[in-house]
DRENSEFI-177109 format. One record per residue (C-alpha): z, x, y; residue number from 0; residue in three letters. Coordinates in nm, 4 decimals, decimal comma, always signed. Last residue first. Layout:
N
Z|X|Y|NUM|ala
...
END
This chain:
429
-2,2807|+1,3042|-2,1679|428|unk
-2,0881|+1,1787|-1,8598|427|unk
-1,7524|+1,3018|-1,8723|426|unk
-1,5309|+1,1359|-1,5578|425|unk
-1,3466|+1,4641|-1,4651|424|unk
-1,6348|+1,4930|-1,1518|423|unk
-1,5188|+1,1033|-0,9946|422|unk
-1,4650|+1,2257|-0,6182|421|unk
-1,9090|+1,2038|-0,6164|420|unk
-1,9888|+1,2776|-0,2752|419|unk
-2,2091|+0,9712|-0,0934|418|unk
-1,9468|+0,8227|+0,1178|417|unk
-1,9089|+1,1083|+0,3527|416|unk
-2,1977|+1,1586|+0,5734|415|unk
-2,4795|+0,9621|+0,4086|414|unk
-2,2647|+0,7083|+0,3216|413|unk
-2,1316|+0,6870|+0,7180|412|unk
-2,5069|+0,7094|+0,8271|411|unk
-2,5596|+0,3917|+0,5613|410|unk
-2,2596|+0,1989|+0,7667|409|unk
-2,4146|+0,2102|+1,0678|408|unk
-2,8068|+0,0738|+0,9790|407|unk
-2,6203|-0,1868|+0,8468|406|unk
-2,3852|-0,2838|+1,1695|405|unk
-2,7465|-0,2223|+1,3950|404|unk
-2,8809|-0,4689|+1,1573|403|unk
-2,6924|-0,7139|+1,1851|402|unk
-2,6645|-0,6618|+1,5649|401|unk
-3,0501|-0,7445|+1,5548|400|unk
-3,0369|-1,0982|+1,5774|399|unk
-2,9560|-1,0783|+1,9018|398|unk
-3,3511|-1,0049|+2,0042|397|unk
-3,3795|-1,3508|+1,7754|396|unk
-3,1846|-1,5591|+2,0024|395|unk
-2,8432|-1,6738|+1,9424|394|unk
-2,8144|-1,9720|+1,7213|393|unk
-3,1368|-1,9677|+1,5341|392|unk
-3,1803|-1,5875|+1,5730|391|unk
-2,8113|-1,5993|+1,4063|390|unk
-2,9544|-1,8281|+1,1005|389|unk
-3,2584|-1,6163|+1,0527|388|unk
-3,0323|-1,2830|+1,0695|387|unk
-2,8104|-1,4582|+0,8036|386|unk
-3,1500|-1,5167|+0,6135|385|unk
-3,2474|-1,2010|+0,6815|384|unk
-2,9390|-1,0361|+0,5462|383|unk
-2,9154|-1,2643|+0,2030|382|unk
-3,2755|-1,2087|+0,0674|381|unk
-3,2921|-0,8488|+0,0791|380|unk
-2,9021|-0,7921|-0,0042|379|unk
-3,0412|-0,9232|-0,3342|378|unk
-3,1378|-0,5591|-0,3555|377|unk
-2,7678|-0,5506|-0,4866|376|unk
-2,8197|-0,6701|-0,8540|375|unk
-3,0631|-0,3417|-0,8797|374|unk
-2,8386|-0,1286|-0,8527|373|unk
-2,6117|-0,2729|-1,1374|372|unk
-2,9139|-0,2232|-1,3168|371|unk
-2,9669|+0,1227|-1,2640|370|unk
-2,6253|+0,1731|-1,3320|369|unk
-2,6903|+0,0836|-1,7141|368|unk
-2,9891|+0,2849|-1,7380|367|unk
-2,7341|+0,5836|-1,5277|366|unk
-2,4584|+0,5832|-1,7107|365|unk
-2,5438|+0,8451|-1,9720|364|unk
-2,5879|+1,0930|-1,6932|363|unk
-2,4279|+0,9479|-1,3644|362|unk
-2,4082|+1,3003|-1,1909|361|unk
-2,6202|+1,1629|-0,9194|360|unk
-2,6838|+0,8091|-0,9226|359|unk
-2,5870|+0,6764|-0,6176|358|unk
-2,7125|+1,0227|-0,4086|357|unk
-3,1039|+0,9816|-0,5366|356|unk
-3,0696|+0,5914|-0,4557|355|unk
-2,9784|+0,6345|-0,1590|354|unk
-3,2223|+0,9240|-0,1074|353|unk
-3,5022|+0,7100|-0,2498|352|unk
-3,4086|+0,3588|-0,0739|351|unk
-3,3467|+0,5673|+0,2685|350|unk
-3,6973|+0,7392|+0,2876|349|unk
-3,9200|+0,4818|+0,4595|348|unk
-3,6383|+0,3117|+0,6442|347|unk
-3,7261|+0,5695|+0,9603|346|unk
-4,0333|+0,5646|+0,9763|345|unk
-4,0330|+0,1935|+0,9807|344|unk
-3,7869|+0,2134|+1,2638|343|unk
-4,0773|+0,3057|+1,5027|342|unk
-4,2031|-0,0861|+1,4328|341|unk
-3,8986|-0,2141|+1,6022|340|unk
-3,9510|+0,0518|+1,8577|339|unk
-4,2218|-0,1369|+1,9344|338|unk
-4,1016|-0,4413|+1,9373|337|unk
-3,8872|-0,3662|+2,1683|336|unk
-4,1455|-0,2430|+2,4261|335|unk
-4,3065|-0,5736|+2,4467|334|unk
-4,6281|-0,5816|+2,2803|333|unk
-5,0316|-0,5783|+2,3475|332|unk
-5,2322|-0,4978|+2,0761|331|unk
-5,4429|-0,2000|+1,9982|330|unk
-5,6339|-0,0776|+1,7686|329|unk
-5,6517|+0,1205|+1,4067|328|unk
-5,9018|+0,0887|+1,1070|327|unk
-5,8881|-0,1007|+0,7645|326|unk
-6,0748|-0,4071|+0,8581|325|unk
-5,7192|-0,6244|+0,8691|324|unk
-5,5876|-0,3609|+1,1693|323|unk
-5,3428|-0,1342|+1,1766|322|unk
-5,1870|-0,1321|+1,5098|321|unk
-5,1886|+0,1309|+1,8441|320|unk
-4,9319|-0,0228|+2,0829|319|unk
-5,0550|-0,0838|+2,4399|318|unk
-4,6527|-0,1706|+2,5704|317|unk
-4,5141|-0,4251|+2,7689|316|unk
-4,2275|-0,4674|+2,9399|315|unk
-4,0763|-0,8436|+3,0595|314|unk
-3,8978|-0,7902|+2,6852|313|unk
-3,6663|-0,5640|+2,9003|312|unk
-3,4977|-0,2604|+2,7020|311|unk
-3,1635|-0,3137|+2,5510|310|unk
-3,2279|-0,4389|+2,1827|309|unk
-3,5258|-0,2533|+2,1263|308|unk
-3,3308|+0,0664|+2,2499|307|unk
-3,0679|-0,0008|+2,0431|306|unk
-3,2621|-0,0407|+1,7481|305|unk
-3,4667|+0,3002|+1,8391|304|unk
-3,1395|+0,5286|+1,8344|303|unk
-2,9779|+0,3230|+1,5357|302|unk
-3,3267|+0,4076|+1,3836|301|unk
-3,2553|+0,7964|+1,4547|300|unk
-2,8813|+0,8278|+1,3128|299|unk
-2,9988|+0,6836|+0,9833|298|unk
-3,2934|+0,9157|+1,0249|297|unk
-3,0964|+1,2392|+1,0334|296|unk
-2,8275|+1,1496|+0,7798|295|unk
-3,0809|+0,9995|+0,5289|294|unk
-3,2788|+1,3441|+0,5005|293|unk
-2,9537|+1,5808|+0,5368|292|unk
-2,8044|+1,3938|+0,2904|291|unk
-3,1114|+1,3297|+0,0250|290|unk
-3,1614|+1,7218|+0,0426|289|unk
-3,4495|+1,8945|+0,2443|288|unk
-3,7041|+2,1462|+0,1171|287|unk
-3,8227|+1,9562|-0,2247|286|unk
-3,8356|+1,6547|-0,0570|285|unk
-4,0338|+1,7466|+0,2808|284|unk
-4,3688|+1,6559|+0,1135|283|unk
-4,2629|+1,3376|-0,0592|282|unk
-4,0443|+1,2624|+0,2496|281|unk
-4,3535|+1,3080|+0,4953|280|unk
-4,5014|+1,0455|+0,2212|279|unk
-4,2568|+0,8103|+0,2879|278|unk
-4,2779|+0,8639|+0,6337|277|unk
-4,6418|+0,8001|+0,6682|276|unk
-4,5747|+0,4663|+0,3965|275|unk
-4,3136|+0,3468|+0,6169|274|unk
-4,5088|+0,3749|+0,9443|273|unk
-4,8029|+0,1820|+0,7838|272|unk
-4,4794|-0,0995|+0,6415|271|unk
-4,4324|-0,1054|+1,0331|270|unk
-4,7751|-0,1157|+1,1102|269|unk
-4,8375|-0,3762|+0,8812|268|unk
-4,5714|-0,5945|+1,0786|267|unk
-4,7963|-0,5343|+1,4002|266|unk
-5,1035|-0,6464|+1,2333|265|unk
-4,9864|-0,9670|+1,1210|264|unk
-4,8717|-1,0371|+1,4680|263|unk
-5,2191|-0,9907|+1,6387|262|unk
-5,3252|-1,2339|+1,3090|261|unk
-5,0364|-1,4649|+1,3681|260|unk
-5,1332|-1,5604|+1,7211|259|unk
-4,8491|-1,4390|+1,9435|258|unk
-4,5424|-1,7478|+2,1128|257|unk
-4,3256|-1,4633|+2,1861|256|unk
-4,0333|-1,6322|+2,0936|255|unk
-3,6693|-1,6263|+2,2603|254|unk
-3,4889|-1,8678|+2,0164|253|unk
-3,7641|-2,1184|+2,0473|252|unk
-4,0847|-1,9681|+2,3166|251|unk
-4,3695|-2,0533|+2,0888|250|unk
-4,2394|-1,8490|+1,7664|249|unk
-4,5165|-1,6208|+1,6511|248|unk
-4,3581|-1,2857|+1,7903|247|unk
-3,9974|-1,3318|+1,7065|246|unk
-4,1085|-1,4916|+1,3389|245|unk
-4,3314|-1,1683|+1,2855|244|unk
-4,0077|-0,9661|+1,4334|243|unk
-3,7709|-1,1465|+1,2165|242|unk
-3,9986|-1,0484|+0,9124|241|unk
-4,0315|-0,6782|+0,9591|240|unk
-3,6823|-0,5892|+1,0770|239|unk
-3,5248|-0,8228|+0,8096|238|unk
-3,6940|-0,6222|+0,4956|237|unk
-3,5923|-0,3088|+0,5923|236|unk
-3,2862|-0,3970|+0,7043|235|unk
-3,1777|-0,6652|+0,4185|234|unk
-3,2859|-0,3155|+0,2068|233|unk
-3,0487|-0,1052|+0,3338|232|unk
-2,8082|-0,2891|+0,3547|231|unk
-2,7565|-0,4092|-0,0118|230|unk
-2,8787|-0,0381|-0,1044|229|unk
-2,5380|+0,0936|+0,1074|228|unk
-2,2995|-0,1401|-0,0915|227|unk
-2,4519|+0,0001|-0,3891|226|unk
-2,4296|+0,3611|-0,2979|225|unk
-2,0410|+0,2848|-0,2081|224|unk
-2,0212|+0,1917|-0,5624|223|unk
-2,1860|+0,4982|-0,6825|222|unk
-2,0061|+0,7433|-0,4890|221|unk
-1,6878|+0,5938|-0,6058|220|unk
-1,7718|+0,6315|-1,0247|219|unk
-1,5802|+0,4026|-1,1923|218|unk
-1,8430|+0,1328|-1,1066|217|unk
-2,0958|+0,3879|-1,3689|216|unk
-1,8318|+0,2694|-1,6539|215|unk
-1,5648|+0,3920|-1,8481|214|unk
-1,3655|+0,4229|-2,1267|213|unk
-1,6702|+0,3521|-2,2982|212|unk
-1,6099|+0,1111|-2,6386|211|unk
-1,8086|+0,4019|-2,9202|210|unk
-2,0829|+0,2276|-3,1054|209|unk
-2,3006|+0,2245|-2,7734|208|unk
-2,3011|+0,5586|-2,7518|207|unk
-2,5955|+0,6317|-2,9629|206|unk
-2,7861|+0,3794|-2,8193|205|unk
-2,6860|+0,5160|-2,4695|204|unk
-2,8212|+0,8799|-2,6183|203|unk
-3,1661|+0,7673|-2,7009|202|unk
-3,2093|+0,5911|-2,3631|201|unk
-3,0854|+0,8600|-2,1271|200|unk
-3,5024|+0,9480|-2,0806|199|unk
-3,7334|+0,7572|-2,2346|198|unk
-4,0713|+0,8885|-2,1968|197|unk
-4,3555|+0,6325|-2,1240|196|unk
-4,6653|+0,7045|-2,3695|195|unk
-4,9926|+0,4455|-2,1744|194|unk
-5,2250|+0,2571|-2,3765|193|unk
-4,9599|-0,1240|-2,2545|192|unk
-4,9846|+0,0602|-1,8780|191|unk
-5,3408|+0,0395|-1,8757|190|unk
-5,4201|-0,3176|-2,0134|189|unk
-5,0548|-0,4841|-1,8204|188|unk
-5,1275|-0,2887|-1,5131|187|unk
-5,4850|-0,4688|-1,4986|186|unk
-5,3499|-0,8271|-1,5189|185|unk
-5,0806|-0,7778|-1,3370|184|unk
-5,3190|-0,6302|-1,0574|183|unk
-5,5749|-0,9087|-1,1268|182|unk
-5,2721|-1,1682|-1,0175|181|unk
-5,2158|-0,9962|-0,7278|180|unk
-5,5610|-1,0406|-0,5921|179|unk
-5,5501|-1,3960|-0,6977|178|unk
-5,2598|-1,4380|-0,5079|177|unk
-5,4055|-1,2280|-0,1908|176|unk
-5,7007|-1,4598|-0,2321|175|unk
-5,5028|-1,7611|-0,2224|174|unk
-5,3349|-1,6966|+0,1278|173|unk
-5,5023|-2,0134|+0,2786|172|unk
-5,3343|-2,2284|+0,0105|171|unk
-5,0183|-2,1377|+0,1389|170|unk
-5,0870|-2,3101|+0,4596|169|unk
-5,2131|-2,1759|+0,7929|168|unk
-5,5762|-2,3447|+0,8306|167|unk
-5,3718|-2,5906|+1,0617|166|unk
-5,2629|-2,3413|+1,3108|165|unk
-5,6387|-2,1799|+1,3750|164|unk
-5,6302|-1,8493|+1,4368|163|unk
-5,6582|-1,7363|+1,1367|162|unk
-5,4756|-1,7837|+0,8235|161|unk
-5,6812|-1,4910|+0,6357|160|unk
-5,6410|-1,2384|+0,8735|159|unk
-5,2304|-1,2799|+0,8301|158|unk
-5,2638|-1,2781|+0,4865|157|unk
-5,4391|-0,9534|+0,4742|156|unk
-5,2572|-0,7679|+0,7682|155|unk
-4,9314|-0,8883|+0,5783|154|unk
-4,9543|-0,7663|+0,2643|153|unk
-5,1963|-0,4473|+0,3215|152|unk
-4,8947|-0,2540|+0,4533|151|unk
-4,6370|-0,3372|+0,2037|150|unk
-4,8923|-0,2350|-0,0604|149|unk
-4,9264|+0,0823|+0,1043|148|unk
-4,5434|+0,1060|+0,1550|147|unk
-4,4813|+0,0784|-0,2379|146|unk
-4,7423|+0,3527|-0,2632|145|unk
-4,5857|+0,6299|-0,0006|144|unk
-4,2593|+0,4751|-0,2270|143|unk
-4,3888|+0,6758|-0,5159|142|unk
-4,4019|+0,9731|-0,3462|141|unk
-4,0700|+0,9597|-0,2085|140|unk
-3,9276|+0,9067|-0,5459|139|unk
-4,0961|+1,1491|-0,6588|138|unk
-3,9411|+1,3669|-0,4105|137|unk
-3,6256|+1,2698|-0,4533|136|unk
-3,6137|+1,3581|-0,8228|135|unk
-3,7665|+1,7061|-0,7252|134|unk
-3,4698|+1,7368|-0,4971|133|unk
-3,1639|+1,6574|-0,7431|132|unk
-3,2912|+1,8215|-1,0029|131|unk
-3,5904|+1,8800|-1,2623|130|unk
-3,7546|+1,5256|-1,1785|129|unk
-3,8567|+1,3481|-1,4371|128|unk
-3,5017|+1,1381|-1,3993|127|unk
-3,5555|+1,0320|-1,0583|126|unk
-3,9181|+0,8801|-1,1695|125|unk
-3,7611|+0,7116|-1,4670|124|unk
-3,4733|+0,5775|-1,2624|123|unk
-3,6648|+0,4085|-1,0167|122|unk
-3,9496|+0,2898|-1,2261|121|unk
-3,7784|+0,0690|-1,4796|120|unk
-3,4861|-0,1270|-1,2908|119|unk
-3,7329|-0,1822|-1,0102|118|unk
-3,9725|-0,3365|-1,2045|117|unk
-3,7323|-0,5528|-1,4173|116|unk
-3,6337|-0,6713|-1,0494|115|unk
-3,9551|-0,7172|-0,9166|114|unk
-3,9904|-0,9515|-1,2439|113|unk
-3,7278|-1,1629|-1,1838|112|unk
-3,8384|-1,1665|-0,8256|111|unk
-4,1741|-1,2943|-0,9078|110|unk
-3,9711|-1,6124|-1,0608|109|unk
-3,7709|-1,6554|-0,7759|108|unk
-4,0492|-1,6746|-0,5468|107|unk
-4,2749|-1,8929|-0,7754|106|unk
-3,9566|-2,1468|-0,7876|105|unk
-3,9367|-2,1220|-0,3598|104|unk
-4,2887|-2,2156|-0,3795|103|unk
-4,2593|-2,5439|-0,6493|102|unk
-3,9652|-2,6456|-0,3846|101|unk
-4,1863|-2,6058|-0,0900|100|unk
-4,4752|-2,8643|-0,2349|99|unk
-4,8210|-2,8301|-0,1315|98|unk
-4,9912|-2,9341|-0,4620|97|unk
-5,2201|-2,6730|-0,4571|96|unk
-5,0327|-2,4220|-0,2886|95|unk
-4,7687|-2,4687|-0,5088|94|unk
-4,9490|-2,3694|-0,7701|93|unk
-5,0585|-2,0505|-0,6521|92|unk
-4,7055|-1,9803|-0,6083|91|unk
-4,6956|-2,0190|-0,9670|90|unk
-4,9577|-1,8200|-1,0430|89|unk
-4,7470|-1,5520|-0,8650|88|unk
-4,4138|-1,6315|-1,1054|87|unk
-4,6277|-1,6183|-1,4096|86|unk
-4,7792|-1,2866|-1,3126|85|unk
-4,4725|-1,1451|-1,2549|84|unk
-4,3291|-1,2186|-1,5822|83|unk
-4,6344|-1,0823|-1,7630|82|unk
-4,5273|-0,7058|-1,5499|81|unk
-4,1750|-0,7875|-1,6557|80|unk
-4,2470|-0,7608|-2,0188|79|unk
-4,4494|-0,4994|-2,0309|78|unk
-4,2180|-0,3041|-1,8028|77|unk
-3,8995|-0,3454|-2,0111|76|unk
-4,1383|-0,2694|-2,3190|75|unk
-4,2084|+0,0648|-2,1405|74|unk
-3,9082|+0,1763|-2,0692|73|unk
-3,6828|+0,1319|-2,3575|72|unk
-3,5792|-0,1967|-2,5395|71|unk
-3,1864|-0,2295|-2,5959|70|unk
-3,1257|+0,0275|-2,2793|69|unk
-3,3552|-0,1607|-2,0268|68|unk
-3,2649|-0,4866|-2,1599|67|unk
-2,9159|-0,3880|-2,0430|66|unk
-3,0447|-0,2890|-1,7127|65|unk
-3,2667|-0,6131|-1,6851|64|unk
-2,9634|-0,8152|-1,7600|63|unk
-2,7647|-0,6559|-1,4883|62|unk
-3,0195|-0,6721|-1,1946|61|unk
-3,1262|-1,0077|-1,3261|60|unk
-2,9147|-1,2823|-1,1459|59|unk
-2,8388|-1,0788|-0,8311|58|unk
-3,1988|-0,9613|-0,8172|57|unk
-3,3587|-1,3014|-0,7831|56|unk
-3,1450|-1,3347|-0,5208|55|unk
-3,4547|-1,1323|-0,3532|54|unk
-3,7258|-1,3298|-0,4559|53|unk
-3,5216|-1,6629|-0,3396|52|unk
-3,4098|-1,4996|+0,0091|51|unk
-3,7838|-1,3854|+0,1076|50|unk
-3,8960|-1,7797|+0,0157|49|unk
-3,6267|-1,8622|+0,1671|48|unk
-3,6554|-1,7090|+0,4775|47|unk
-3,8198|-1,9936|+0,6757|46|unk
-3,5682|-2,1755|+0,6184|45|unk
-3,3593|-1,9799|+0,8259|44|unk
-3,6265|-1,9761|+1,1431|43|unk
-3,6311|-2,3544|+1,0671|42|unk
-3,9002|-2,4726|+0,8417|41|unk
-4,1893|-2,7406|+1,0275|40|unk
-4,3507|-2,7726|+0,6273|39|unk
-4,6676|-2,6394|+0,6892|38|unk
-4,5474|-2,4223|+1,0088|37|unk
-4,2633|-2,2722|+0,8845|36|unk
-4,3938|-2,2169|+0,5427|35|unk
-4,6561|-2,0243|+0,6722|34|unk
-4,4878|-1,7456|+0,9287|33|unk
-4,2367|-1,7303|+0,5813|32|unk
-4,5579|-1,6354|+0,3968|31|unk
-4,6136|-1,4142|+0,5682|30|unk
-4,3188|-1,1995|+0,4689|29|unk
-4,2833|-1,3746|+0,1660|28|unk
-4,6241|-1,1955|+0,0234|27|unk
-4,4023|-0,8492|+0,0628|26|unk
-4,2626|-0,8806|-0,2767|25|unk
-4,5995|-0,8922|-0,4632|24|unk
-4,7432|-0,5819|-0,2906|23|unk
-4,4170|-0,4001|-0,2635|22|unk
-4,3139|-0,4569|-0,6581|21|unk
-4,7031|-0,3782|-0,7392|20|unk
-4,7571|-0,0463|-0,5051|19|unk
-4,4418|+0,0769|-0,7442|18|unk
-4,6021|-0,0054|-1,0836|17|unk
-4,8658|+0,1746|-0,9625|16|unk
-4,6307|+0,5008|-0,8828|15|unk
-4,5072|+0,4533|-1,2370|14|unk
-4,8388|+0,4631|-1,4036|13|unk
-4,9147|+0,7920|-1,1705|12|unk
-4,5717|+0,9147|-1,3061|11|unk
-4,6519|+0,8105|-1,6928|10|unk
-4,9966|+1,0023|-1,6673|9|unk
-4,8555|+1,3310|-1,5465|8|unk
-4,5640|+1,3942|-1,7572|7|unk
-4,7549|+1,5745|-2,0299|6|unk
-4,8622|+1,7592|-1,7843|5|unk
-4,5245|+1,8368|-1,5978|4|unk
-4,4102|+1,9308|-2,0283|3|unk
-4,7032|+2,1629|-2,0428|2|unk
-4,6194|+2,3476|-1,7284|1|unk
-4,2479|+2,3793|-1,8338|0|unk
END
């Protein structure tokens, strides 16, 4: 057993990079929707396309990517969508040389073909290295403490680099963070190409593939609902973060707080800070608590601080510490709602893993193939904020947050019920 967790070793750090990459490169259209809005005068919905086009990208190549997955392995799948990504970032490098919104939206989709291929690769190979239900969770939990750092340099670094002045704010003016993502393609592509990946489930779906399967991982009830719950769950995440950066940088439409994007910046990196502490609290607490108990308890807690951002005065502000472009902590001055926006981020930090963790239990053979099906319904990413952009637009953006307060309900009722798998006759080797 000791040899086979050293053996392991290398492929789980490559994993956990491959993991900083999908946040680092997915969390550029969090910005970059502050950017759009003001270069091309975007509505608080159209700001979000850029977040709704990587994100869709999911719906069109959740599936494919799982069945690539199973035809070509691990490691091929993440060759291949590692040189994907860096064709969709260079083109949003493009774009900011020719300032054109369509050519951005394009780059978007693009990179989310390849967050998608990501996804389908490093999720299930970390779960599956795992002895058992908990040590799977774990390194999922550990992997996402990387996903949240690159969700927490994202929009500190982007947002420093616009400045304060509003015309420097144009895509162009994020071209180091492309460039910096493009080296990390660059560099994951050399390392990961030297790197063994096992390939767990993949041997025996090849095998089974001669053989017309009664059934599928959507016969499985736990799984779909697990689905349903990852479409939430991540059009919360993500819609938390980016409605408040609109909330704050808006001058006075829909409720806005009219804050320089910088200050702003490094409230949203708090949040994805937040995520990354909890994340790694999950790591640590993983092998001691089960995915239930974990996404019961902090389900239950970000309704708790959603309401409370929803109902508390915006006339009250707050000294909340923030993380800060030069890599150190201060303060900026907030209403109280926002803050308990940001408190959420603890929260979200360990639902993908134990959602994931309970969707796929006891899928065996199905679970490459599920994977993918998983995947489809991160598009959930792009669609919620967008129809949180369009209420903000029509109600006010503290309104906004009913959406999520419906999401936010229906993953504590997964995490109470929906999750247990009624499907155990369905044989699964």
């Amino acid at each position: 057993m000791n040899n086979q967790k050293k053996n392991y070793a290398l492929p789980i750090a490559m994993m956990f990079a491959l993991f900083f990459m999908i946040a680092f490169v997915t969390g550029l259209q969090n910005p970059m929707g502050v950017i759009v809005k003001n270069q091309f005068g975007a509505s608080n919905l159209l700001s979000q396309l850029g977040n709704f086009a990587i994100f869709i990208a999911y719906a069109f190549m959740g599936i494919p990517a799982g069945m690539l997955l199973s035809k070509i392995g691990y490691k091929k799948t993440a060759l291949s969508a590692i040189a994907v990504g860096f064709v969709g970032v260079s083109i949003t490098f493009l774009s900011g040389q020719v300032a054109n919104f369509a050519v951005f939206l394009l780059g978007a989709f693009i990179s989310g073909f390849s967050m998608t291929m990501l996804n389908v690769v490093v999720n299930p190979l970390l779960n599956g290295l795992g002895a058992n239900e908990k040590k799977g969770n774990q390194l999922l939990q550990f992997g996402g403490t990387l996903n949240s750092t690159g969700a927490t340099i994202v929009p500190v670094l982007v947002g420093y680099l616009m400045g304060n002045d509003p015309a420097a704010r144009t895509i162009a003016s994020a071209n180091p963070a492309l460039f910096l993502a493009m080296g990390i393609f660059v560099l994951a592509f050399l390392v990961l190409y030297f790197v063994r990946i096992p390939e767990p489930f993949i041997s025996r779906e090849k095998a089974a593939e001669k053989v017309k399967e009664k059934h599928s991982a959507l016969s499985f009830r736990h799984f779909v609902f697990g689905m349903i719950s990852i479409f939430i769950y991540v059009g919360v995440e993500v819609g938390i973060p980016n409605i408040a950066n609109l909330y704050m940088t808006s001058p006075g439409e829909a409720g806005g707080l009219g804050f320089d994007p910088s200050i702003a910046g490094t409230v949203v990196g708090t949040y994805w800070f937040l995520m990354l502490v909890g994340r790694f609290t999950g790591g640590i607490l993983g092998s001691k608590l089960s995915s239930k108990t974990m996404l019961t308890g902090v389900s239950l807690l970000a309704l708790v601080f959603v309401t409370l951002a929803m109902f508390l005065p915006s006339e009250t502000m707050i000294n909340m510490p923030v993380f800060q472009s030069d890599i150190s902590f201060g303060f900026a001055q907030v209403p109280v709602g926002i803050f308990f926006l940001v408190l959420v981020g603890l929260c979200t930090s360990v639902m993908w893993g134990s959602i994931f963790n309970l969707a796929t239990s006891g899928l065996g053979k199905y679970t490459a193939a599920a994977s993918g099906l998983f995947m489809v319904m991160v598009c959930g990413g792009g669609i919620l904020p967008a129809i949180q952009g369009g209420v903000a637009d029509a109600a006010g953006f503290i309104n906004s947050y009913w959406i999520v307060f419906a999401g936010l309900a229906f993953i504590l009722f997964y995490a109470l019920a929906g999750h247990k798998n009624v499907n155990k006759n369905i044989p699964t080797v």
